[in-house]
Backbone as CSV, one residue per row, in Angstrom:
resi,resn,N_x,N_y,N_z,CA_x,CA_y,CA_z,C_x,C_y,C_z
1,UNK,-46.610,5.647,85.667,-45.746,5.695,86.834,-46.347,6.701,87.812
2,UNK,-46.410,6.617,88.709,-46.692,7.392,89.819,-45.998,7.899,91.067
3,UNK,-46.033,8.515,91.747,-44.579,9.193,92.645,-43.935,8.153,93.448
4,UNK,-44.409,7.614,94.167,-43.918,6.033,94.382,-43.047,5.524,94.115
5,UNK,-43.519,5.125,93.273,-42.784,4.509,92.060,-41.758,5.237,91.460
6,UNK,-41.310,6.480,91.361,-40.622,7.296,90.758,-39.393,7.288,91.695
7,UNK,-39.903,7.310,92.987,-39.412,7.873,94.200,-38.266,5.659,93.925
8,UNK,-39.244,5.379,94.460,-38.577,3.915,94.196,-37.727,3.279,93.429
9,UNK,-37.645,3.745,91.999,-37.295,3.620,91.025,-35.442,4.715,90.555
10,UNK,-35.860,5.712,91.817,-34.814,6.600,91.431,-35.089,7.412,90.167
11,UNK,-35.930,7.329,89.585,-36.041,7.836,88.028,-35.243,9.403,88.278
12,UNK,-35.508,9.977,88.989,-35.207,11.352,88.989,-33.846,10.829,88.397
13,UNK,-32.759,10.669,88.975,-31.372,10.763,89.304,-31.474,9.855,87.965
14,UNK,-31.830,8.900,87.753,-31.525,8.170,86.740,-31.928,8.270,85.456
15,UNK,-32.898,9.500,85.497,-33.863,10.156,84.134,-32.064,11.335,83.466
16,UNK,-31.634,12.077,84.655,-30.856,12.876,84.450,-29.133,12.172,84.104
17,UNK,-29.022,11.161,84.375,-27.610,10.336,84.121,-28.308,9.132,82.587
18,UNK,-29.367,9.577,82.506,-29.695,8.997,80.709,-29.290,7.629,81.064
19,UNK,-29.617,7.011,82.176,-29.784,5.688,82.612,-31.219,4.735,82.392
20,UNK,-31.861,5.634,82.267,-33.756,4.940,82.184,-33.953,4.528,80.870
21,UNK,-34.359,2.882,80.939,-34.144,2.069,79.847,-35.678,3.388,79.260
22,UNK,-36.124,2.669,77.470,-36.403,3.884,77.030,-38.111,3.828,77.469
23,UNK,-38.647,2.360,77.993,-39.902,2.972,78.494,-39.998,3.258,79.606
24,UNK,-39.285,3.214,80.588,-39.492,3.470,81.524,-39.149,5.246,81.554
25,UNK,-38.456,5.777,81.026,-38.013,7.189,80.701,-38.989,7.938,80.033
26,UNK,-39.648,7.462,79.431,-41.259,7.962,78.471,-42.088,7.504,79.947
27,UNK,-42.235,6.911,80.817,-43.581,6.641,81.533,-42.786,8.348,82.629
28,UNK,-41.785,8.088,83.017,-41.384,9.189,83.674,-41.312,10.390,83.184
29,UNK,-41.204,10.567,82.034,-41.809,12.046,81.569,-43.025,12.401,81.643
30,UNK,-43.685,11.286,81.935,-45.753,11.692,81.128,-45.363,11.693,82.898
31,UNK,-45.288,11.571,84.000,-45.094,11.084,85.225,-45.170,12.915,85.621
32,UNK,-44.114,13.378,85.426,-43.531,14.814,85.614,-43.801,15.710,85.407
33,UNK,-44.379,15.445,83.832,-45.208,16.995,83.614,-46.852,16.941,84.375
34,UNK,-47.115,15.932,85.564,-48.189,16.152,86.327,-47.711,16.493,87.686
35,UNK,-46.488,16.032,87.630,-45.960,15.551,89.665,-45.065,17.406,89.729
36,UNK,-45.460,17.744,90.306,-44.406,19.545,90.362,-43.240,18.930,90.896
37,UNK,-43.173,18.120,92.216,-42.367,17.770,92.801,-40.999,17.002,91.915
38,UNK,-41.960,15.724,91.489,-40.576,15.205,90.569,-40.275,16.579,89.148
39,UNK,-41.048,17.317,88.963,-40.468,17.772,88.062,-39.242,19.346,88.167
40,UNK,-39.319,19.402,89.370,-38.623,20.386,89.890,-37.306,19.322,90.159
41,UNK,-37.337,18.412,90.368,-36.222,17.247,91.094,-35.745,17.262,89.979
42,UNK,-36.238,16.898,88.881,-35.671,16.588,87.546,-34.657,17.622,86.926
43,UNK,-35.743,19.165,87.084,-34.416,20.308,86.685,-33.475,20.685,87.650
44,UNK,-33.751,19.995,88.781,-32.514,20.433,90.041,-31.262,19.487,89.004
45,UNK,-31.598,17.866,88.837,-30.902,16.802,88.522,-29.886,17.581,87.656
46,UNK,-31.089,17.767,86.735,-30.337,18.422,85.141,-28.973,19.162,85.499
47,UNK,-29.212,20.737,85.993,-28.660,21.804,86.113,-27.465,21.011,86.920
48,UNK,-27.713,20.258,87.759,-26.408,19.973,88.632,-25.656,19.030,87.586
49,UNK,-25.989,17.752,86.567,-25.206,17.458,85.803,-24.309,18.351,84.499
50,UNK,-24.921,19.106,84.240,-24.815,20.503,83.479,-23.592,20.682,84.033
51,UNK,-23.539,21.387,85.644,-22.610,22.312,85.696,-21.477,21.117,86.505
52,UNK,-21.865,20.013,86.619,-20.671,19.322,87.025,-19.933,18.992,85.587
53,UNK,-20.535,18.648,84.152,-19.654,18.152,83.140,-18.833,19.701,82.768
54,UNK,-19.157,20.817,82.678,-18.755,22.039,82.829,-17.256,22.290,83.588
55,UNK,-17.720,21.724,84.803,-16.454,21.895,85.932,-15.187,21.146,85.577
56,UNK,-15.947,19.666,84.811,-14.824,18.541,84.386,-14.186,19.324,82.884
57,UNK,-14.887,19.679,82.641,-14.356,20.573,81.413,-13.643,21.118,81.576
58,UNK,-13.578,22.308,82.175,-12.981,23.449,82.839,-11.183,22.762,83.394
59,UNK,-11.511,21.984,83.716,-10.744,21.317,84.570,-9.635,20.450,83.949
60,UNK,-9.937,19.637,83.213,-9.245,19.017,81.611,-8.302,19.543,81.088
């Protein structure tokens, strides 16, 4: 996969909502630990699902 394609694909957003069927989620990891960009996108993704299931927690 290549940024493009990543970018196209949504993988970011969809790597972090555990939506990416399972090869396409393995091509986007080997993808990330080269791209800084998607891989900074990826721990933005993370941290913001993190602290939104947190909030729903909290909240419950």
């Amino acid at each position: 996969m290549d940024h493009n394609e990543a970018l196209r694909l949504q993988a970011v957003e969809k790597y972090a909502l555990g939506e990416l069927p399972p090869l396409l989620r393995d091509e986007f990891e080997e993808h990330f630990f080269e791209c800084q960009k998607c891989a900074l996108d990826a721990k933005a993704a993370a941290e913001f699902v993190d602290n939104v299931r947190a909030v729903l927690r909290f909240a419950a």
